[in-house]
N, CA, C and O atoms as a printed pandas DataFrame, in Angstrom:
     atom_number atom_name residue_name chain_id  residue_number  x_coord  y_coord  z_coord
0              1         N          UNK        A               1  183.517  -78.247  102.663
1              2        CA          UNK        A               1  184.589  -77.374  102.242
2              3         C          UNK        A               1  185.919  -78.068  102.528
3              4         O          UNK        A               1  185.937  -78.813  103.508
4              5         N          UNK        A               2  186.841  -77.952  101.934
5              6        CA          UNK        A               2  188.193  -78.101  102.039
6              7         C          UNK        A               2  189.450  -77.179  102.198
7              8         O          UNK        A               2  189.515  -76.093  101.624
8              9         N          UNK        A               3  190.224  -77.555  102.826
9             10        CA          UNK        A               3  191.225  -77.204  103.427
10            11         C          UNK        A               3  191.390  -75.804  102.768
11            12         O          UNK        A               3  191.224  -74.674  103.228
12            13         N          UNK        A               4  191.922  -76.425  101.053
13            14        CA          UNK        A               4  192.711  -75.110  100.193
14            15         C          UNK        A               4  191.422  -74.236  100.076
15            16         O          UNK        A               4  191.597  -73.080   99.691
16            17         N          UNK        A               5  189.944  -74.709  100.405
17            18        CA          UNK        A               5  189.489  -73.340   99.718
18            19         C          UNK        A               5  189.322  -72.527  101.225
19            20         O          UNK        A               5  189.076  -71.330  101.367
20            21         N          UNK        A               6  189.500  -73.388  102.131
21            22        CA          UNK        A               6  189.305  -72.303  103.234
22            23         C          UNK        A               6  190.582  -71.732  103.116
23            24         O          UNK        A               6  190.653  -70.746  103.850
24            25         N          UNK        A               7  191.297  -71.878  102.688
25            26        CA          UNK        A               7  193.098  -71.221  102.561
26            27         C          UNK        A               7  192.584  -70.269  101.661
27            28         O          UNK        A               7  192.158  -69.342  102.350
28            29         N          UNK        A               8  192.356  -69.958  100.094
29            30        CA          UNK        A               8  191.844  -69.270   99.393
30            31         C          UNK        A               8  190.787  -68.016  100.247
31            32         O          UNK        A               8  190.865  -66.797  100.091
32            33         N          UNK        A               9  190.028  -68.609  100.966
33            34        CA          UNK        A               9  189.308  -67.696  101.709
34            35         C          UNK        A               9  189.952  -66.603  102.689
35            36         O          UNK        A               9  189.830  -65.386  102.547
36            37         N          UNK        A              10  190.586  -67.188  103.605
37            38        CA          UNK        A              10  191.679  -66.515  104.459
38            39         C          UNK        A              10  192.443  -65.466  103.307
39            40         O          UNK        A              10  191.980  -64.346  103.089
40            41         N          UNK        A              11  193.452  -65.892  102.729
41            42        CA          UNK        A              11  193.716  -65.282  101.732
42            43         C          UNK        A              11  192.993  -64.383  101.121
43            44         O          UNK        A              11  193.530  -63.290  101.295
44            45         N          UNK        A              12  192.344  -64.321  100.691
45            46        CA          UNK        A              12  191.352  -63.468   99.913
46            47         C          UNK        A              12  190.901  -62.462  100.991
47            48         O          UNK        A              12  190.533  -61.389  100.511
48            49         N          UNK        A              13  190.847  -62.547  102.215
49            50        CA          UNK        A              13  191.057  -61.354  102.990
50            51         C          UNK        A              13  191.912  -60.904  103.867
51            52         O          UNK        A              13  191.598  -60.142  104.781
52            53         N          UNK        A              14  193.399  -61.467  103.595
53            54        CA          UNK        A              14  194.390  -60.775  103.982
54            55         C          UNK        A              14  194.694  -61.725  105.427
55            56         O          UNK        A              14  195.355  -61.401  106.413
56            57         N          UNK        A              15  194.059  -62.824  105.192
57            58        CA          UNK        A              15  194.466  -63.586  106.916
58            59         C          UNK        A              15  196.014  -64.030  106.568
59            60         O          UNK        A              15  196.442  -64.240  105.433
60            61         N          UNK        A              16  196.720  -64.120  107.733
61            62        CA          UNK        A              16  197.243  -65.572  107.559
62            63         C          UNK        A              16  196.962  -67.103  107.766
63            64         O          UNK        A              16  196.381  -67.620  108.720
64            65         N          UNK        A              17  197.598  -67.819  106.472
65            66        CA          UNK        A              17  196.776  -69.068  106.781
66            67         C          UNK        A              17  197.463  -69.838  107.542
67            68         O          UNK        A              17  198.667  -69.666  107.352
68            69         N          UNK        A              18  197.087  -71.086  108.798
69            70        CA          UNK        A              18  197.314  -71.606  109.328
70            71         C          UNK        A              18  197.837  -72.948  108.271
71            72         O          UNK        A              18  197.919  -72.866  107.046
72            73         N          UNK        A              19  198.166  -74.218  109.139
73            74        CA          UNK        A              19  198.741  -75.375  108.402
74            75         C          UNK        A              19  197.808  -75.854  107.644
75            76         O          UNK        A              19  196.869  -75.061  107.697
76            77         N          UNK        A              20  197.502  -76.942  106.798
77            78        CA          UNK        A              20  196.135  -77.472  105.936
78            79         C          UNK        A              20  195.491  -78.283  106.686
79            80         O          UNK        A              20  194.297  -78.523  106.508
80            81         N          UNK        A              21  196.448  -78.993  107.949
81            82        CA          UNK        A              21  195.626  -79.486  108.833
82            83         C          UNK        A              21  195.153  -79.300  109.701
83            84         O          UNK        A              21  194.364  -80.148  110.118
84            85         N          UNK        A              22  195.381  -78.071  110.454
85            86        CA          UNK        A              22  194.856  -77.280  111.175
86            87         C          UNK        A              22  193.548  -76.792  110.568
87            88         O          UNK        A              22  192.455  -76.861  111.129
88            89         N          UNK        A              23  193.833  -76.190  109.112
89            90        CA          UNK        A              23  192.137  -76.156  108.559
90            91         C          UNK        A              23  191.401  -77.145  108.840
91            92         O          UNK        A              23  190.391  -77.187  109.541
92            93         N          UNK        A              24  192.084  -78.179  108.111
93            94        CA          UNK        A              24  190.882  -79.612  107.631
94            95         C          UNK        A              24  190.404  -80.088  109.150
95            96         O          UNK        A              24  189.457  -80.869  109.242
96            97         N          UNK        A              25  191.011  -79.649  110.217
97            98        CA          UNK        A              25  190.592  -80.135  111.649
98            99         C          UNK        A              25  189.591  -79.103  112.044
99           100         O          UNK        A              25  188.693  -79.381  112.838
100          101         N          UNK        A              26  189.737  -77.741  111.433
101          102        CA          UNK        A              26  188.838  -76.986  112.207
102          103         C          UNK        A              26  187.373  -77.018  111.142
103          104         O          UNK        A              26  186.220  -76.844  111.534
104          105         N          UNK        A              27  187.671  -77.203  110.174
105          106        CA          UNK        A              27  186.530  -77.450  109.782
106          107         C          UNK        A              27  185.538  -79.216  109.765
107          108         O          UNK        A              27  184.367  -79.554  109.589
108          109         N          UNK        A              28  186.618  -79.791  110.006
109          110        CA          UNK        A              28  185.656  -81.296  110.542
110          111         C          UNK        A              28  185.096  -81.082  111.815
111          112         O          UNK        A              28  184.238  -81.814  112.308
112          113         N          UNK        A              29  185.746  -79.726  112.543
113          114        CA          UNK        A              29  185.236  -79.938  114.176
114          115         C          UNK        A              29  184.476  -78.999  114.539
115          116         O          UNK        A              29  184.217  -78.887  115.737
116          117         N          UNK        A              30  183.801  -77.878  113.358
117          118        CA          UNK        A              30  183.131  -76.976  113.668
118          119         C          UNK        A              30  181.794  -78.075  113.969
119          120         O          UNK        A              30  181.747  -79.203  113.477
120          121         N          UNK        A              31  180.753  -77.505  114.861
121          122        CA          UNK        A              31  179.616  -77.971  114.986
122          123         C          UNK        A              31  178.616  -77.783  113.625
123          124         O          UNK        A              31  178.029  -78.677  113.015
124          125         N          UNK        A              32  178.617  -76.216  113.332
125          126        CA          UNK        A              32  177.867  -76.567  112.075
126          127         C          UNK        A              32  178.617  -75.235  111.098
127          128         O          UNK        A              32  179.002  -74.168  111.578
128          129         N          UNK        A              33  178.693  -75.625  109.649
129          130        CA          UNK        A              33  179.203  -74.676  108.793
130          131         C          UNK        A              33  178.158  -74.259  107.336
131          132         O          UNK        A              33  177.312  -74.987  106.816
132          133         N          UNK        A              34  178.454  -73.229  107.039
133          134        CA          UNK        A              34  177.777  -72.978  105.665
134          135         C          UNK        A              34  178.684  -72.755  104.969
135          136         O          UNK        A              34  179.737  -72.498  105.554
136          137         N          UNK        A              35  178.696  -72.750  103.405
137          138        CA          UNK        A              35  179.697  -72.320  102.612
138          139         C          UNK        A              35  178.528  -71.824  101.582
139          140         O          UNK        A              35  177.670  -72.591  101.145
140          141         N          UNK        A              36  178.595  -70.708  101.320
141          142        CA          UNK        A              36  178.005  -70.036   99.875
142          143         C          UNK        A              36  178.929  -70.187   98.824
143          144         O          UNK        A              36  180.110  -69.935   99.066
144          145         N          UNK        A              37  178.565  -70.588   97.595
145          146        CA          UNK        A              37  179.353  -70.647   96.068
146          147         C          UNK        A              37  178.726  -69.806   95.388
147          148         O          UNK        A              37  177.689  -69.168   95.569
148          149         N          UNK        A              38  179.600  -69.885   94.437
149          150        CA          UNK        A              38  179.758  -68.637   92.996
150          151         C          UNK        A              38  180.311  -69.873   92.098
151          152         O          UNK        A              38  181.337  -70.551   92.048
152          153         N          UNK        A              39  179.342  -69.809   91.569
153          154        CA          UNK        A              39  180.277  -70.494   89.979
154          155         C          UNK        A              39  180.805  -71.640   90.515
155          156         O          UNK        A              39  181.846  -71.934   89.928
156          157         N          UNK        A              40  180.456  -72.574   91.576
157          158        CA          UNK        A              40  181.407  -73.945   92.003
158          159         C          UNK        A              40  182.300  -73.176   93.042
159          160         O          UNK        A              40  182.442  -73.790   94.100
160          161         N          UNK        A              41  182.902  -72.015   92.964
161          162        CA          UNK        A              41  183.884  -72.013   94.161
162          163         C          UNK        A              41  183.314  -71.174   94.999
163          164         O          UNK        A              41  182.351  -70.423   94.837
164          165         N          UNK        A              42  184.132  -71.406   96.100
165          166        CA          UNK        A              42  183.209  -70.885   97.801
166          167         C          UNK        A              42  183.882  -69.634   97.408
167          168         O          UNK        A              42  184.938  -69.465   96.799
168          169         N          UNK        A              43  182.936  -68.699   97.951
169          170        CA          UNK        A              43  183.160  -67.014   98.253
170          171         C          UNK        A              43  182.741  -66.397   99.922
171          172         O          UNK        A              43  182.929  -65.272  100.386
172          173         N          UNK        A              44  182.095  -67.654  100.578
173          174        CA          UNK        A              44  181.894  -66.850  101.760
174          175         C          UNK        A              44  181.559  -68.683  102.343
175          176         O          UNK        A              44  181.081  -69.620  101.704
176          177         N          UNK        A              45  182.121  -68.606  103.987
177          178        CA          UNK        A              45  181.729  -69.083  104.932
178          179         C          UNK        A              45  181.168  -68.317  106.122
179          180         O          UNK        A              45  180.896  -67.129  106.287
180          181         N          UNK        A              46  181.067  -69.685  107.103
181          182        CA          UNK        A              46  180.864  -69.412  108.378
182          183         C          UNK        A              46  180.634  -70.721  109.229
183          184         O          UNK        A              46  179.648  -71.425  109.009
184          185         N          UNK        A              47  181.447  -71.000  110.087
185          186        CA          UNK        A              47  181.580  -71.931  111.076
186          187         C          UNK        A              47  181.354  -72.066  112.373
187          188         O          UNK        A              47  182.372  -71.724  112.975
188          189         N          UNK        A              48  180.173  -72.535  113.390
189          190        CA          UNK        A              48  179.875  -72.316  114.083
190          191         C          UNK        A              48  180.153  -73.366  115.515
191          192         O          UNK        A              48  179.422  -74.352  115.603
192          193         N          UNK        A              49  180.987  -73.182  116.382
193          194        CA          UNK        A              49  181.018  -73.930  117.843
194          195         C          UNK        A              49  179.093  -73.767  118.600
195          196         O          UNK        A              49  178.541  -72.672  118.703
196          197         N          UNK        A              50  178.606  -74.742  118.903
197          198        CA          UNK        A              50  177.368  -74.458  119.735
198          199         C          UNK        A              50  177.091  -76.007  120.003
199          200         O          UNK        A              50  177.230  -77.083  119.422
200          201         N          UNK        A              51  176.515  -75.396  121.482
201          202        CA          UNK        A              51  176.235  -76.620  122.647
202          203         C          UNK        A              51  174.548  -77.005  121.901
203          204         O          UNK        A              51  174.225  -78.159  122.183
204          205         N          UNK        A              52  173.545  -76.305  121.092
205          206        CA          UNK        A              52  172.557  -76.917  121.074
206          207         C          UNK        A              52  171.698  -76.880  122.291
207          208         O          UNK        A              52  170.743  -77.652  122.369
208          209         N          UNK        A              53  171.997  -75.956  123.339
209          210        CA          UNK        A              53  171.497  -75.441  124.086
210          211         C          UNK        A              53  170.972  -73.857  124.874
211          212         O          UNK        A              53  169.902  -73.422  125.301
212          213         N          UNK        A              54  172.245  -73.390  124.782
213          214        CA          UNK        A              54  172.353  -72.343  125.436
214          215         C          UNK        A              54  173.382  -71.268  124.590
215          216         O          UNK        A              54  173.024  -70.153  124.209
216          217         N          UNK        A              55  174.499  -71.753  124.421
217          218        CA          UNK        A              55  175.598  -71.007  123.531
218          219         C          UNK        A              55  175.976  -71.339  121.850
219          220         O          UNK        A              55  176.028  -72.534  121.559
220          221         N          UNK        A              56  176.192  -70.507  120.937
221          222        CA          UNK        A              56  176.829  -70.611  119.799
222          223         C          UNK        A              56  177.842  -69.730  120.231
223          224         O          UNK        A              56  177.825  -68.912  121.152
224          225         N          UNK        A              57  179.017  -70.117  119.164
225          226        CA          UNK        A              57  180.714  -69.069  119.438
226          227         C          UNK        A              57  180.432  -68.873  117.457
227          228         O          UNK        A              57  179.822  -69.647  116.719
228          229         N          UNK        A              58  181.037  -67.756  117.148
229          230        CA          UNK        A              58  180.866  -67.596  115.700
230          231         C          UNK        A              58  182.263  -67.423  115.500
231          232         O          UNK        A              58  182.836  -66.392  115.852
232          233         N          UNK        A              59  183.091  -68.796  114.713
233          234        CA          UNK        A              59  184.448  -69.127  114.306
234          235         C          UNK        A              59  184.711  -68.247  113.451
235          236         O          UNK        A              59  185.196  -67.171  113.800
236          237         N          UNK        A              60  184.468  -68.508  112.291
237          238        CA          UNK        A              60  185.259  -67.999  111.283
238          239         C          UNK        A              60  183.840  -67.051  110.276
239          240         O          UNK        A              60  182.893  -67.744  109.904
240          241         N          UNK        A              61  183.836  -65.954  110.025
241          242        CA          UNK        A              61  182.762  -65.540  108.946
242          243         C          UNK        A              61  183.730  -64.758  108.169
243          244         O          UNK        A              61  184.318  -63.721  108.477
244          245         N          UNK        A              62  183.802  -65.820  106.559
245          246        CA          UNK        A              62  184.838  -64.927  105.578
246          247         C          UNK        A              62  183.671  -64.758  104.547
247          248         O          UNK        A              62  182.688  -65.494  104.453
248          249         N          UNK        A              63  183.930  -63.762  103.868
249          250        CA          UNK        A              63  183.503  -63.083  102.804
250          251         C          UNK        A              63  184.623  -63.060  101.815
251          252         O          UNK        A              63  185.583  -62.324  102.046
252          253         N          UNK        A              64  184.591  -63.874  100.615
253          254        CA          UNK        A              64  185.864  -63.259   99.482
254          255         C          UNK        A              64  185.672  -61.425   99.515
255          256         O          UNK        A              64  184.571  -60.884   99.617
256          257         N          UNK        A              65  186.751  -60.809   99.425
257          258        CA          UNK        A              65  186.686  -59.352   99.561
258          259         C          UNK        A              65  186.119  -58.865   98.024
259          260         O          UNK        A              65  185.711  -57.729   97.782
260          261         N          UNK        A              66  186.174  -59.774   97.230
261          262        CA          UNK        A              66  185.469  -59.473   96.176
262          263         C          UNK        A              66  184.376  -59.398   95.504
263          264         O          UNK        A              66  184.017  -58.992   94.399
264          265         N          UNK        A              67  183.744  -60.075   96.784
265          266        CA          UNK        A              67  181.979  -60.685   97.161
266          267         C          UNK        A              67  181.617  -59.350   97.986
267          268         O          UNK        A              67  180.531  -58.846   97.701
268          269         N          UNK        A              68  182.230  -58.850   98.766
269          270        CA          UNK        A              68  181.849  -58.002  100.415
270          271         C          UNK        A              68  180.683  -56.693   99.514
271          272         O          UNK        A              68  180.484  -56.764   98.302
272          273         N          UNK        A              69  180.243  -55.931  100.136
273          274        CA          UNK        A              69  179.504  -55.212   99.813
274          275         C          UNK        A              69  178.301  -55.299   99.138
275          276         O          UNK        A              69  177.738  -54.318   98.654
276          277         N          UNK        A              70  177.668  -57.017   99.056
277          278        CA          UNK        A              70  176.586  -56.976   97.653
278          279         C          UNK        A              70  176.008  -58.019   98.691
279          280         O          UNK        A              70  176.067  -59.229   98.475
280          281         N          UNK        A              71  175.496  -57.525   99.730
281          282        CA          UNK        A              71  174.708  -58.442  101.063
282          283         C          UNK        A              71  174.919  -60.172  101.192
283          284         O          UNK        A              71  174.110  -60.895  101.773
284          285         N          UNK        A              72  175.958  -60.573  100.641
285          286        CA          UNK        A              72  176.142  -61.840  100.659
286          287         C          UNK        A              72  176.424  -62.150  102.054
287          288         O          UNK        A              72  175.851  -63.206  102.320
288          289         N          UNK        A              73  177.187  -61.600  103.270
289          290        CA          UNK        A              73  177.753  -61.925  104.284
290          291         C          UNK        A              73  176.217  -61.529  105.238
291          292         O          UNK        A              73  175.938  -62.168  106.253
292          293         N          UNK        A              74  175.504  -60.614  104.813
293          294        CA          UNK        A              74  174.353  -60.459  105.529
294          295         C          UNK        A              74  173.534  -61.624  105.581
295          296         O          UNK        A              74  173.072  -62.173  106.582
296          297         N          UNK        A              75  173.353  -62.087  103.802
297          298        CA          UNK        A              75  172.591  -62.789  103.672
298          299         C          UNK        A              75  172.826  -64.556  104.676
299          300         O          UNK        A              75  172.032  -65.179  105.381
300          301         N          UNK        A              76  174.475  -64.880  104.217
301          302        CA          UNK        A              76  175.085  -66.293  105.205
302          303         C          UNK        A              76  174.681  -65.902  106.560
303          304         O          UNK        A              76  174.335  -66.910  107.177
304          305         N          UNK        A              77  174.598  -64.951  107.192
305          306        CA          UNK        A              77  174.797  -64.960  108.461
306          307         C          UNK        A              77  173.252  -65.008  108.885
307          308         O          UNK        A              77  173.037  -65.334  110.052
308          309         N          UNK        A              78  172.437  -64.794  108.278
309          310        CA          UNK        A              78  170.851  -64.576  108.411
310          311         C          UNK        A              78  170.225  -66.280  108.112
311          312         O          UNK        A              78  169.266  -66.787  108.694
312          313         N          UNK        A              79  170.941  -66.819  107.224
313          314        CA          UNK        A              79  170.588  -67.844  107.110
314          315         C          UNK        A              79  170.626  -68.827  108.061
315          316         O          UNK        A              79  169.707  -69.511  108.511
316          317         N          UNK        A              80  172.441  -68.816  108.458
317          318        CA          UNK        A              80  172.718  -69.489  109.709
318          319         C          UNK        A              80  172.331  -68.725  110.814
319          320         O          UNK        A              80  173.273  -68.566  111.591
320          321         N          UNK        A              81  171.423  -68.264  111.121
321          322        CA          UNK        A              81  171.004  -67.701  112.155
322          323         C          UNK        A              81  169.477  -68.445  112.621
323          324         O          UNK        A              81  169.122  -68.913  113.703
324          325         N          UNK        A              82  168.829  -68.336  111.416
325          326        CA          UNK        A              82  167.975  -69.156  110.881
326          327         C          UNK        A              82  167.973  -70.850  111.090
327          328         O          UNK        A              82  166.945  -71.501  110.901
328          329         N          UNK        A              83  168.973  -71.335  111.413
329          330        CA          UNK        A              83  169.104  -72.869  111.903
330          331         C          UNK        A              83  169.153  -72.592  113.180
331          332         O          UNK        A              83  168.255  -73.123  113.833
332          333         N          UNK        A              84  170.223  -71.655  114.018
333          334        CA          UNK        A              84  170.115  -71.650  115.308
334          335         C          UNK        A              84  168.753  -71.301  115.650
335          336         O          UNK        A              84  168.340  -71.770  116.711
336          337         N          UNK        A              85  168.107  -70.702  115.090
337          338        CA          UNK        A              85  166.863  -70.410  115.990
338          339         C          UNK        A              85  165.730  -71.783  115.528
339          340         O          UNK        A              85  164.789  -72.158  116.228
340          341         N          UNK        A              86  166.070  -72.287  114.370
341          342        CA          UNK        A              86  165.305  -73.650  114.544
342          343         C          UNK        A              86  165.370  -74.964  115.220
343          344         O          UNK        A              86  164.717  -76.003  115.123
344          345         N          UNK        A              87  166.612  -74.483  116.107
345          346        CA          UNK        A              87  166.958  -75.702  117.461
346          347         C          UNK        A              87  166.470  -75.362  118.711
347          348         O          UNK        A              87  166.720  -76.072  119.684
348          349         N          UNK        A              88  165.426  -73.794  118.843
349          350        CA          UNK        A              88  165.562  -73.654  119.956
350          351         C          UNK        A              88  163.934  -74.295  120.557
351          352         O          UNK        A              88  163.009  -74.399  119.751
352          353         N          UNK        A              89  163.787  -74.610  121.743
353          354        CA          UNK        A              89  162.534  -75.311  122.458
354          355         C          UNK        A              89  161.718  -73.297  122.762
355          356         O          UNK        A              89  162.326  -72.232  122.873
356          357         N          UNK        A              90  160.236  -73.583  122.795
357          358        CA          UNK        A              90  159.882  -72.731  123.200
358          359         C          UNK        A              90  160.040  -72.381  124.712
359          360         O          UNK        A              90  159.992  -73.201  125.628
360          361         N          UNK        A              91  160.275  -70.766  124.858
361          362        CA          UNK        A              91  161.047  -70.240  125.733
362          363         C          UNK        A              91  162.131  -70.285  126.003
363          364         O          UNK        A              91  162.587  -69.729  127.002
364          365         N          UNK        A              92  163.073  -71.213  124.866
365          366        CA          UNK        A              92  164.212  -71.030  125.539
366          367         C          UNK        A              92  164.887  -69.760  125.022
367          368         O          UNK        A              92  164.255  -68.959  124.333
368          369         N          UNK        A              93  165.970  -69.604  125.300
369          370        CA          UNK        A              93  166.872  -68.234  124.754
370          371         C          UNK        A              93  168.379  -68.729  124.332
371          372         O          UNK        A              93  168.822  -69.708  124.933
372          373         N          UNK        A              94  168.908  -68.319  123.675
373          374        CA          UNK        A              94  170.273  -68.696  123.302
374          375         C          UNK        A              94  170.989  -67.312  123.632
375          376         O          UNK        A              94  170.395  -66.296  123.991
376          377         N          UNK        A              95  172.534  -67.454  123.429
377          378        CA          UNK        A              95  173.753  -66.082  123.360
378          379         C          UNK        A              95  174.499  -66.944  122.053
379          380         O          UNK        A              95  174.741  -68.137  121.866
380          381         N          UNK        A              96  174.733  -65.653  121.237
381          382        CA          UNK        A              96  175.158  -65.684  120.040
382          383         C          UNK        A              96  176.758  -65.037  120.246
383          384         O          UNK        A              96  176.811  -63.869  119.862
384          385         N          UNK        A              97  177.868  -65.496  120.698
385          386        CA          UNK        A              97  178.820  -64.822  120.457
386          387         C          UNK        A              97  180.121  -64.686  119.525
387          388         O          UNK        A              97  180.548  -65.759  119.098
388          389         N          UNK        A              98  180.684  -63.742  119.218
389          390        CA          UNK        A              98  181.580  -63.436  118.210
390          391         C          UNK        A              98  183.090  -63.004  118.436
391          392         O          UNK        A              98  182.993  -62.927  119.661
392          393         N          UNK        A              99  184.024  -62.764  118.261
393          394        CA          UNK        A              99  185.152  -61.797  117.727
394          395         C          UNK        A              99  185.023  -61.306  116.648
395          396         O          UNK        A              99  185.053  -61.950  115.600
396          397         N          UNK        A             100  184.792  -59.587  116.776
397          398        CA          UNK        A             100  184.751  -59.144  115.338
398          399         C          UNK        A             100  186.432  -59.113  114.639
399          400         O          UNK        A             100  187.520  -59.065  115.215
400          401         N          UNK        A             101  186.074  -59.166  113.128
401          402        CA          UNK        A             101  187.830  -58.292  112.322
402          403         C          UNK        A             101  187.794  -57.142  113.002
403          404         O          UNK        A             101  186.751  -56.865  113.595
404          405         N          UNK        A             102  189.021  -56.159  113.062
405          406        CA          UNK        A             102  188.842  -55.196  112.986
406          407         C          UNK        A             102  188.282  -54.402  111.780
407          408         O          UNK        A             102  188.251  -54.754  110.600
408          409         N          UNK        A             103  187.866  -53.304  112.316
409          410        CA          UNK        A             103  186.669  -52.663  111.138
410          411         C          UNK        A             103  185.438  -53.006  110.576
411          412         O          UNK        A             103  184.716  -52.461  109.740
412          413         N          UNK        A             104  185.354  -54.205  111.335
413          414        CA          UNK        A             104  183.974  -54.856  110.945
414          415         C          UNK        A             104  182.832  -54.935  112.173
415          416         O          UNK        A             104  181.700  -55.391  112.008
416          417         N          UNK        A             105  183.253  -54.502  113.198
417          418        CA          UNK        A             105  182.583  -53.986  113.992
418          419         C          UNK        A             105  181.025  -53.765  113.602
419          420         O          UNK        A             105  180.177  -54.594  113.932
420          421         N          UNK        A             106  180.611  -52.242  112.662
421          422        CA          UNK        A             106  179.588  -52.029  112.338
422          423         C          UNK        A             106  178.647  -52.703  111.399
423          424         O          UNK        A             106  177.453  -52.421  111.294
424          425         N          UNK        A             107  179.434  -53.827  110.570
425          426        CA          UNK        A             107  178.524  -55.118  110.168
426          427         C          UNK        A             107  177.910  -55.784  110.698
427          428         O          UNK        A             107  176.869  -56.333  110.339
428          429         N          UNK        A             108  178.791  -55.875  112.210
429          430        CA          UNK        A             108  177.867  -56.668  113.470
430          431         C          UNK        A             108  177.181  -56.033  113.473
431          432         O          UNK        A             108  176.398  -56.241  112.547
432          433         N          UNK        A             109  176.781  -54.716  114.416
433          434        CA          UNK        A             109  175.872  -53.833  114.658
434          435         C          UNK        A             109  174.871  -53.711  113.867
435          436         O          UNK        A             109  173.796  -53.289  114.295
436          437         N          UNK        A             110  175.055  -54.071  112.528
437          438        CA          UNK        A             110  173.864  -53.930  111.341
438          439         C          UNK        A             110  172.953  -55.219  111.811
439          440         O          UNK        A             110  171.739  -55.230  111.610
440          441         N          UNK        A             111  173.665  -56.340  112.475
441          442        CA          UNK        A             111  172.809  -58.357  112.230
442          443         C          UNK        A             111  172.705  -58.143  113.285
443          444         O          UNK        A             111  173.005  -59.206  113.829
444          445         N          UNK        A             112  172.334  -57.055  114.437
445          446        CA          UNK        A             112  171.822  -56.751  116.026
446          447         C          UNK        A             112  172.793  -57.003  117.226
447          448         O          UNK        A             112  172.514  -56.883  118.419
448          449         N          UNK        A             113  173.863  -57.338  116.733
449          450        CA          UNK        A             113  175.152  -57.379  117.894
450          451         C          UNK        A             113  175.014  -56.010  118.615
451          452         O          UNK        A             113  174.338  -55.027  118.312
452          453         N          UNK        A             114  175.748  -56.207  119.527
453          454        CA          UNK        A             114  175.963  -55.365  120.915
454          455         C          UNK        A             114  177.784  -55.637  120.961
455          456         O          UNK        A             114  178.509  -56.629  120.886
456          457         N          UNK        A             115  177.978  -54.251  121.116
457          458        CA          UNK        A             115  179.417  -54.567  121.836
458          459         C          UNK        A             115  179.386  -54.749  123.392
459          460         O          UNK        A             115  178.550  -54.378  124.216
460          461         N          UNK        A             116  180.292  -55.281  123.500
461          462        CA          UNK        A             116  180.003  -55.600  125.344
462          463         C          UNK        A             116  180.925  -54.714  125.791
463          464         O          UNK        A             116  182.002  -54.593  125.207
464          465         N          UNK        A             117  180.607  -53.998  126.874
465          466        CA          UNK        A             117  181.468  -53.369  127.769
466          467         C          UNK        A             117  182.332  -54.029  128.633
467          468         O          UNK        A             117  182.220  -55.247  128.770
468          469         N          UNK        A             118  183.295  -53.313  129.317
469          470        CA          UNK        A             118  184.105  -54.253  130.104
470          471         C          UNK        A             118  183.138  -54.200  131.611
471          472         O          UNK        A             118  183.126  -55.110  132.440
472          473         N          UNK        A             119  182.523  -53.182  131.693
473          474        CA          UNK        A             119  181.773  -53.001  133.022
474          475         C          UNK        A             119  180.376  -53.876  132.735
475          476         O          UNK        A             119  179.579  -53.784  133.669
476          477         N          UNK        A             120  180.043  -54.497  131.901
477          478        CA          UNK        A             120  179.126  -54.932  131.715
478          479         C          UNK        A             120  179.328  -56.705  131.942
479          480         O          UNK        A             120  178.604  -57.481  132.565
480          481         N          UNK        A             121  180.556  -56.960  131.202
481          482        CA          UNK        A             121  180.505  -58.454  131.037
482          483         C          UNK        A             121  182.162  -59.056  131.559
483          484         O          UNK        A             121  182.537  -60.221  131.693
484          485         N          UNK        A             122  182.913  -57.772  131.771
485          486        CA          UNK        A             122  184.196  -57.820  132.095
486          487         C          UNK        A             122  185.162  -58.285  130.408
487          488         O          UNK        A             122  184.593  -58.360  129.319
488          489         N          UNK        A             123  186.282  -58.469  130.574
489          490        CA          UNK        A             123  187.139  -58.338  129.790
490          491         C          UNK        A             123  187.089  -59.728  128.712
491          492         O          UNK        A             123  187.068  -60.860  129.193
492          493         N          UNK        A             124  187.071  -59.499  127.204
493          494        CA          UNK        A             124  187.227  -60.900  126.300
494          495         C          UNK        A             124  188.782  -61.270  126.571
495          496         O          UNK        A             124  189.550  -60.453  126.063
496          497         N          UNK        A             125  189.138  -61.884  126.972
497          498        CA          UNK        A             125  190.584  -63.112  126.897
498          499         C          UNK        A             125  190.746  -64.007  125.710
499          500         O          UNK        A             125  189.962  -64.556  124.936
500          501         N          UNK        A             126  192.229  -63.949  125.863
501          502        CA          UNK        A             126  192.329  -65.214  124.879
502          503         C          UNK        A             126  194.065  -65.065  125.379
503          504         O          UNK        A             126  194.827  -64.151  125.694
504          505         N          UNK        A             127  194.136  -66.964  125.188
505          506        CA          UNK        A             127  195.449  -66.921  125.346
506          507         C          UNK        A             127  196.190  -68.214  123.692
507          508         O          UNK        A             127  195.887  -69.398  123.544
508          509         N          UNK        A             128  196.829  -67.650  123.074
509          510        CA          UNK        A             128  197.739  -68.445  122.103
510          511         C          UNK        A             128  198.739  -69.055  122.557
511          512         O          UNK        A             128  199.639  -68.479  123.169
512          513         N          UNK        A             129  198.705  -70.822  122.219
513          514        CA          UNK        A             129  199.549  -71.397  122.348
514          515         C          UNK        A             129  200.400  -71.654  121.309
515          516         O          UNK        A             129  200.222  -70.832  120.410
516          517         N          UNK        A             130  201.257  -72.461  121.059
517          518        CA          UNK        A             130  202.121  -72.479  119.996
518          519         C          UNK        A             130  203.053  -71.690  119.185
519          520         O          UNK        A             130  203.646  -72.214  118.242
């Protein structure tokens, strides 16, 4: 994938887009990505940080908003789910974690996410630089 169509993507659901090189860096540095097409152009990603051991982080999962509702984002995320579990050694276990959009919450909940409590796992952080 490239820069502008991950820009197109963002776009297409209301993100703001970051610089083109800030894309083209985050997508050379994801560990592993999918891109679903329509007709030649991408309508849905997903970019994944993971050690290949123990943790995946789930970067970016866009859906063109014009794609959303017709199981395409079910379907990417089932797929790539489907590689993580073909790295794993028997017995081992992985953690799959996310930031949902807002409102998308219950999409997780549909692909077996858990919200975490704060009494459970304590508080998600994040700090922005720049």
């Amino acid at each position: 994938m490239k820069a502008a169509e991950f820009s197109e993507l963002f776009a297409s659901v209301g993100w703001k887009c970051p610089a083109q090189e800030q894309m083209s860096l985050a997508i050379h540095n994801s560990t592993k990505s999918f891109v679903l097409r329509y007709k030649g152009k991408a309508v849905a990603t997903i970019n994944w940080l993971g050690d290949y051991g123990m943790h995946w982080f789930m970067k970016e999962f866009i859906v063109n908003q014009k794609f959303q509702g017709h199981m395409i984002g079910t379907l990417l995320y089932r797929f790539s789910e489907n590689f993580i579990k073909s790295t794993l050694k028997e017995n081992w276990k992985i953690c799959i974690n996310l930031r949902s959009s807002k409102g998308q919450e219950e999409f997780y909940h549909s692909l077996g996410f858990q919200t975490m409590s704060v009494n459970e796992t304590g508080s998600g952080m994040e700090k922005m630089l720049g």
